[in-house]
N, C-alpha and C positions, 0 to 999 in steps of 0.2 A: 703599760704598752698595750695599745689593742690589736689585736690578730682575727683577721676576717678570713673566710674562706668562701672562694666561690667556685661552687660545681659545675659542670657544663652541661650534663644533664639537666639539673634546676635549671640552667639558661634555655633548654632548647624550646621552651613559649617564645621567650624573646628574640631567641638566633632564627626561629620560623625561616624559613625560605618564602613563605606564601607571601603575594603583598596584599597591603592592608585594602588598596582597592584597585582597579585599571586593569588593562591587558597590556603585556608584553610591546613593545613597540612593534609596529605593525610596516610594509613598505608603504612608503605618500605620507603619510605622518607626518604632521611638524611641531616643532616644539615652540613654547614661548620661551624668552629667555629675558633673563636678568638685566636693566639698562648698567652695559657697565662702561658705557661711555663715559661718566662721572668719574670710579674707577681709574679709568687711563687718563682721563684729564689731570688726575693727580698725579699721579706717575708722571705725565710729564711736565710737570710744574706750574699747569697752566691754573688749577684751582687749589687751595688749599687742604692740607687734612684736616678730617674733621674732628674735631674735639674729644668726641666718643664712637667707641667701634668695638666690634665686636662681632667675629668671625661666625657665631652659631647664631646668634639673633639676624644679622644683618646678613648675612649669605644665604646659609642654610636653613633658617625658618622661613627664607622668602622664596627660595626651590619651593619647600612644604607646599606655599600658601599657593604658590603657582600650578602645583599639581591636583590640591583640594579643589579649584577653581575651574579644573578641566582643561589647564592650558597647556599641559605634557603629559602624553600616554605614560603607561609604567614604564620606565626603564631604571633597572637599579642605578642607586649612588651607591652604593658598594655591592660588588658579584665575588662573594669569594668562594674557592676550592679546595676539598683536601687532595684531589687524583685518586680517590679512592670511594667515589661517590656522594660526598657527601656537600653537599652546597649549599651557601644563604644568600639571599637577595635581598636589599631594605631599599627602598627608594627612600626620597628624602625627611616626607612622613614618619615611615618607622625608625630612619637613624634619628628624628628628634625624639621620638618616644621614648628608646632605646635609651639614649644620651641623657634623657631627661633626670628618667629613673635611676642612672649609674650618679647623675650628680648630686642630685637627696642621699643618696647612699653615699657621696663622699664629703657631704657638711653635715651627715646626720651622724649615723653609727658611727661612722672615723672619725668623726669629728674635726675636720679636717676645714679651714678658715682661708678666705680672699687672701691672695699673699703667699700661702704656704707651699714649699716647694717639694712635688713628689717623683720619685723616681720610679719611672714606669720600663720595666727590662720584660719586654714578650715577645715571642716571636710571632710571625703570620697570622695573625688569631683575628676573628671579628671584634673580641674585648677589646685592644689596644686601639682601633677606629673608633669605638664608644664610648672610650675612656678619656683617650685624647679631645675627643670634643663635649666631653661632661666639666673636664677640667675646663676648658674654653668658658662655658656657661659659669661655672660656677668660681672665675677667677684666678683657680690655683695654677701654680706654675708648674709643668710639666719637663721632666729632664728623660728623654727617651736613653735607654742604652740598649747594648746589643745583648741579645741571649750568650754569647760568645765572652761575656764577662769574668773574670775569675775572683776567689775570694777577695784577694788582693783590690781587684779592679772597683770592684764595689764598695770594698770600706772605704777605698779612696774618696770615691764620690760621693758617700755619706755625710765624711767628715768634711771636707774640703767647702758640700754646696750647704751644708746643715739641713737637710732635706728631713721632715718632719713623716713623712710619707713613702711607703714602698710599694711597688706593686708589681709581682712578677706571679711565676707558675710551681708547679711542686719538683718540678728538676732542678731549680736555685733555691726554692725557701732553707732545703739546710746549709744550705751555701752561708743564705743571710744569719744563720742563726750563726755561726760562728764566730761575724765580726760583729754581729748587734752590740754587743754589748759595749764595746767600743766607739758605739757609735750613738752619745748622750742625747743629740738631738732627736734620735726616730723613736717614735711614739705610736706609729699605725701601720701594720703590716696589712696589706689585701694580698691575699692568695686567689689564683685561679687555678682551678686542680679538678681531675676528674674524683681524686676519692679526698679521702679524711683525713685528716691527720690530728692527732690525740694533743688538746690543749687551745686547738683553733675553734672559733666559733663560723659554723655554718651560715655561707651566704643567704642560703634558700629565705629565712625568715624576714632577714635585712631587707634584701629586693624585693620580694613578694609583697612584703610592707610598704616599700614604697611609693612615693605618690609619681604619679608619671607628669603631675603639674607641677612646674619650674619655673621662677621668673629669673629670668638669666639678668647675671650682675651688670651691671652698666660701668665696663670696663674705659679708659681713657685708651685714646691713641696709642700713648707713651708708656702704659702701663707694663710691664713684664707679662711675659704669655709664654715662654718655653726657653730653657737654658740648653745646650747642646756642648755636650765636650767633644776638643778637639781629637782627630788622632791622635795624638804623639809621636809625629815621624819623630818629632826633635823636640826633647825635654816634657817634662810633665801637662798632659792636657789641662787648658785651661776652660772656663766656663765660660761658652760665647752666648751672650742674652738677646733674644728677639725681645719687638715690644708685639702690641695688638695688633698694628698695622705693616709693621717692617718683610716680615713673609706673606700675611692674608691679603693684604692688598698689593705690596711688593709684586709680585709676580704676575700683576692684570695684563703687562704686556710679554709676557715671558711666554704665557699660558695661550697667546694670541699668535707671537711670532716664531716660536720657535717651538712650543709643542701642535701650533696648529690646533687646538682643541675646538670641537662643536659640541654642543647640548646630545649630538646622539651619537658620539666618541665613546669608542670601551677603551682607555689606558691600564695598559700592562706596566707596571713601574715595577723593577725586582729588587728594588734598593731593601736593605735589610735597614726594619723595624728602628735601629738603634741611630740613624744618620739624617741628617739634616733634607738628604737628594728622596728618602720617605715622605719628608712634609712637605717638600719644594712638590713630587709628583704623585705622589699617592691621597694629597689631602687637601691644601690649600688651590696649587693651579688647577686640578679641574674639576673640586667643586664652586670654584672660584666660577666656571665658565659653563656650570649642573653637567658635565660629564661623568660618566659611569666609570668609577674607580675597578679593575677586575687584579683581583688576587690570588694565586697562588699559595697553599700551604708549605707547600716544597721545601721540607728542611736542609737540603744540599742540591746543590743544584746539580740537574740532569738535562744534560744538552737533549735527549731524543724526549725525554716528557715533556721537555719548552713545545719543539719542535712540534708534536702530537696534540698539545695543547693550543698552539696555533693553528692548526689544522679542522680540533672539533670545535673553537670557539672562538664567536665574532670579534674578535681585539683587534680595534683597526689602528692602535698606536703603541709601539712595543718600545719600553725603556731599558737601557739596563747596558753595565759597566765592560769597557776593554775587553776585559777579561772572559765574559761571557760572549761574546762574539769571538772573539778566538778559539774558543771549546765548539762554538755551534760550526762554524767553518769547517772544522774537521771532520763531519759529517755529513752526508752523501745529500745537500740541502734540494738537489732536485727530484728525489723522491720523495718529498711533500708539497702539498698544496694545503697554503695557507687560505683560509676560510674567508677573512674580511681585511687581511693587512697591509696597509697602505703606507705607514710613517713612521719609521726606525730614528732612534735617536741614543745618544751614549753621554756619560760625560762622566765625570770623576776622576780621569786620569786620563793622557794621548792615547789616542786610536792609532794603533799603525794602521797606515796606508795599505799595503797588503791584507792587511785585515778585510777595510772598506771595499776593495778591491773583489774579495773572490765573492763577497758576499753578493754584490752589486752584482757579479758575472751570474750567480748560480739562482738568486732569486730574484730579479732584476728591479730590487731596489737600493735606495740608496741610504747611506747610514749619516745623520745628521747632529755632527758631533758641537756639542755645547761647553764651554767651560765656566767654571764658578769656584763659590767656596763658602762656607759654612758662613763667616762674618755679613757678606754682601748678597748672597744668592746667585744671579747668572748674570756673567760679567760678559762675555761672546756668545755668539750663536752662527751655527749654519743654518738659514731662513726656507724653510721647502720652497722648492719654485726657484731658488735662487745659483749660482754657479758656486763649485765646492771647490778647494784645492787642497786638494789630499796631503794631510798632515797638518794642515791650519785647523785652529781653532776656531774658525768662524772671525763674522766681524761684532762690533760690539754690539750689546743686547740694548735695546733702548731703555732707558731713556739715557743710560751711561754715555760719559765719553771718557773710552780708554786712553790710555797715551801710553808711551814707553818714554821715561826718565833716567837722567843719570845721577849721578848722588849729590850734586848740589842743586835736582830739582828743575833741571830745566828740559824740555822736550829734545830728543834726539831726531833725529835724521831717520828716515826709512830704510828699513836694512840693516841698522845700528841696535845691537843690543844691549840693552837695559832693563831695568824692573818694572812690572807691569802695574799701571797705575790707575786709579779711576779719580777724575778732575773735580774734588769736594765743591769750588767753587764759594759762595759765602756763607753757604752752612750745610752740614751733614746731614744728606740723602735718607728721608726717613725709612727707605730702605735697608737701609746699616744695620749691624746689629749692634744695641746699645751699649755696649762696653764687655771687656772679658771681666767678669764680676771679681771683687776685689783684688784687679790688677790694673791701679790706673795710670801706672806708666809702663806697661805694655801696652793700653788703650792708646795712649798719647805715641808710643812707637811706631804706631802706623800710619801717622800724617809727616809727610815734609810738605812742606811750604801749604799749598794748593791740592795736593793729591795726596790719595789714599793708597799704602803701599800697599798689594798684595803679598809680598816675599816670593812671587814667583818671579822669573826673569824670560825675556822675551826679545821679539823682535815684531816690525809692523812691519808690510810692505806698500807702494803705490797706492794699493786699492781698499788698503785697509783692514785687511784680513790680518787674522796676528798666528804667530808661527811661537808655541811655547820651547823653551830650553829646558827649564827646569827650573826646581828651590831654589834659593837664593844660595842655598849653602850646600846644595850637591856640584854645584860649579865645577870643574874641573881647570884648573888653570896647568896646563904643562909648556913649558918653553915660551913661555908667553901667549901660548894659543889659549882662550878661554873653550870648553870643551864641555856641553849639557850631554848628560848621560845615555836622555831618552833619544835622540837619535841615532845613537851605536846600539841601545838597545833592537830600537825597529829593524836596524839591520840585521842584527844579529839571529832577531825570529825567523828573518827569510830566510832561513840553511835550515831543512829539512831535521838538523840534528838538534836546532833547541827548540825546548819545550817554554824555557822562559829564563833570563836572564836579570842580572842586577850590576850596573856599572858603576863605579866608584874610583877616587882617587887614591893613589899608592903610593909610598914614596922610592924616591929615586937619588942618587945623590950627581946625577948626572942635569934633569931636568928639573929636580924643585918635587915634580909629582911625575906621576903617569898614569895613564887610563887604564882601571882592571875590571877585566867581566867574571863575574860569577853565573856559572852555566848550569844548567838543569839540560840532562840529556832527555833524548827521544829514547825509550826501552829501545829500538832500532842500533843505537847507537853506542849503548850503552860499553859493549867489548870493544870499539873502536880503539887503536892506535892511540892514546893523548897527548903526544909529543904529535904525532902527523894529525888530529882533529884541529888542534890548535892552532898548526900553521895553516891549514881547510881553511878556519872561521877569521883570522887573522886576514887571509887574501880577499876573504868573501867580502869584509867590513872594509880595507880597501875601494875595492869596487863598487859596494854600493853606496858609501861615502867618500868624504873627504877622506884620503889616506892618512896625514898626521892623526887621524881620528882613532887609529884601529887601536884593540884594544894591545897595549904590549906586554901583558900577565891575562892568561886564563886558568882559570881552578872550576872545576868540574865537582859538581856540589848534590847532594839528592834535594836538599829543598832551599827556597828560600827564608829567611825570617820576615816576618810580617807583621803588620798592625791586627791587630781584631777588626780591623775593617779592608783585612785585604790589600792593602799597601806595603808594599815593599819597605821595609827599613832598611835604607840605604844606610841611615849614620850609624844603622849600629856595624854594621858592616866597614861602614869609612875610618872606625874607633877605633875597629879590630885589627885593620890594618896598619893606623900608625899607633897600634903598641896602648891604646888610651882605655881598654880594657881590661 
């Protein structure tokens, strides 16, 4: 087993801030950019893909060649910060230098072969952009995980993906050392570490040595290019596989219509390192369109350093989950003035409407909420420019065409809810991702007929906009009423008293089931009354829903339980209540 270590010191030649040539972008500047009308003619269907692809030769070396040529001022393809002064810049130049050298270093010393699948677990770092696109060049297949990983989490995905390769930092390496052994396929540990550790071999030599000349592999279309595990709201995460072209080229109109991106765009995406909505907006959409990737170090997020950080630096496109909008709202949003921000967008789980709401009031813009999912990438959009209706998830992202289905498959009525579906037609949207790897009747469980189920359930209306329910399996059926969680959730955040909720089904022997919120108080709230808060939030969700809706059990809880990515676990919640735990 080989064990590399890489210092950061030793990197800081290569992390330079300085760029290799140009000034800063300048006002009146224009950029040249990429013909990616080809691109989009793919996406929608009208030209074929092409044979061989390849996201660092064919994207990112041709940024390079466009800036050696004097056709774009500096401006980084990655800006990242620690908030503690410390900053790098690489335009596209340095990220191939950069890239070059990490991927001789990962078919030389690691020994590491076209094919081979590594697990890359880092947080906010400039390695994990260099790394990612070294694996690109040099074929291997990359599986991102969260630093939020546990012993448990990682042997899992050692053993499960056979991943030959690992690469994280010295707060996990003894992690890994505990289930290595266990794990017969891994052969090459890379460490990124500021000190030593006794038994590891020192990067500094490896990379130093290395050549910064690369002839990046001439990958297919179809080839494998990054495996991603699911959550696990429900059951064991499985391995959803992109190809070359399924996310790099997938998102030429994503990156057009609903991040709006320009060549002299700063994207703030706060997706954590380990999730798919990282490569959808931190790596493939906007160097896809040579915008400037800007990142934060920020190991927990802090509503007033977003806040200040928007303030000293020009981020004219800010990404990032529910959840963080919710925390930023609760702060006094009009004593700052944001420096350059013009395009807000969210997606990974519903936006409450209130949410959208105060935000829009206090900084007067607007929050332009997307949906998708690790398999397919961005299935809705709310399009800037275009009219929103708070609490839809947009209409579909092109080149899709959604529908809502009922279970033998055939299109429902407006209004009508059913599972949300995207129309395969005569063959599978090279978009897709190509199979959840050795699961190929779960692969095949998500087509009926003509359509590709997502497991989510929904509703369209008139104009096309789609209005999400929920999983397929958080349903709530009571008295015959079918009953999605997240809209008694949203209600339930407008009362002053919840800080966050989790709704689920209960049993009853009167109704089949019933609707139960699990309540996270406001510290305000906390000594309240809980026989009279209950009946408070019980009248409140009345009112601002359908009344059969309201929840008829609440339990007052200090936290919820969640994924490593932040998601509520509803089932395990649902288990607990009927007795399955």
């Amino acid at each position: 087993m080989k064990i590399l270590l890489i210092k950061r010191e030793l990197l800081k030649p290569i992390l330079s801030s300085k760029p290799l040539s140009g000034s800063f972008l300048q006002a009146g500047r224009t950029f040249t950019s990429l013909n990616l009308s080809e691109y989009e003619a793919i996406n929608q269907g009208e030209k074929e893909v092409p044979k061989y692809f390849n996201f660092a030769n064919d994207v990112l070396d041709k940024w390079s060649k466009i800036e050696k040529d004097g056709g774009r001022p500096f401006h980084p393809a990655l800006w990242w910060i620690d908030g503690k002064g410390g900053e790098v810049k690489w335009n596209f130049e340095k990220l191939g230098f950069v890239s070059r050298k990490a991927a001789n270093v990962l078919m030389g010393p690691c020994g590491l072969q076209r094919g081979d699948r590594v697990i890359l677990i880092l947080p906010r770092v400039p390695e994990w952009w260099m790394l990612i696109v070294a694996c690109i060049r040099a074929g291997i297949i990359s599986i991102p995980g969260t630093p939020q990983l546990t012993a448990r989490d990682i042997q899992y995905r050692l053993q499960v993906s056979k991943a030959k390769g690992i690469i994280t930092n010295d707060l996990l390496a003894p992690v890994v050392e505990t289930i290595s052994s266990s794990c017969p396929f891994l052969q090459t540990k890379l460490l990124i570490s500021e000190g030593r550790r006794e038994g590891w071999q020192n990067f500094k030599e490896l990379f130093g040595a290395a050549s910064s000349s690369h002839n990046c592999v001439q990958t297919q279309s179809d080839e494998p290019m990054t495996i991603f595990f699911t959550s696990g709201t429900t059951g064991s995460p499985k391995m959803v596989e992109h190809s070359q072209t399924s996310l790099a080229l997938g998102l030429a109109l994503s990156g057009r219509y609903w991040l709006d991106l320009k060549p002299s765009d700063v994207i703030w995406n706060m997706s954590d390192t380990g999730w798919v909505k990282a490569s959808l907006g931190s790596v493939f959409a906007p160097w896809l369109r040579g915008t400037s990737v800007f990142i934060h170090s920020m190991p927990q997020f802090d509503p007033k350093e977003v806040l200040n950080t928007l303030s000293r630096y020009p981020v004219t496109t800010l990404c990032s989950a529910p959840t963080a909008y919710r925390m930023l709202v609760q702060q006094d949003l009009t004593s700052y003035t944001f420096k350059k921000l013009s395009h807000c967008l969210t997606g990974g789980e519903p936006l409450n409407p209130e949410v959208m709401s105060h935000w829009k009031k206090q900084t007067g813009l607007q929050i332009y909420e997307g949906y998708g999912q690790t398999e397919v990438g961005i299935i809705t959009i709310n399009e800037k420019g275009k009219s929103i209706k708070p609490g839809s998830m947009g209409t579909a992202a092109p080149p899709y065409d959604v529908q809502i289905i009922d279970e033998d498959g055939k299109i429902l009525p407006c209004g009508e809810e059913g599972d949300i579906t995207i129309r395969i037609q005569s063959k599978r949207p090279f978009s897709f991702f190509s199979r959840y790897v050795d699961q190929p009747e779960k692969t095949q469980a998500t087509v009926r007929g003509n359509f590709y189920i997502t497991g989510d359930r929904g509703r369209m209306d008139e104009d096309g906009y789609l209005w999400f329910i929920g999983r397929s399996d958080d349903v709530i059926i009571s008295s015959g009423y079918r009953i999605g969680p997240f809209e008694i959730e949203s209600a339930l955040i407008e009362h002053p008293a919840v800080v966050e909720s989790a709704v689920v089904s209960s049993p009853d022997t009167v109704r089949g089931e019933v609707v139960k919120a699990f309540v996270v108080l406001s510290p305000d709230f906390i000594s309240y009354d809980p026989e009279k808060l209950t009946r408070e939030l019980q009248d409140h969700v009345k009112k601002v829903t359908a009344p059969y809706k309201y929840p008829r059990k609440v339990e007052f809880v200090r936290e919820l339980p969640k994924t490593i990515s932040g998601k509520i676990r509803r089932n395990q919640l649902r288990k607990q209540e009927w007795g399955q735990v």
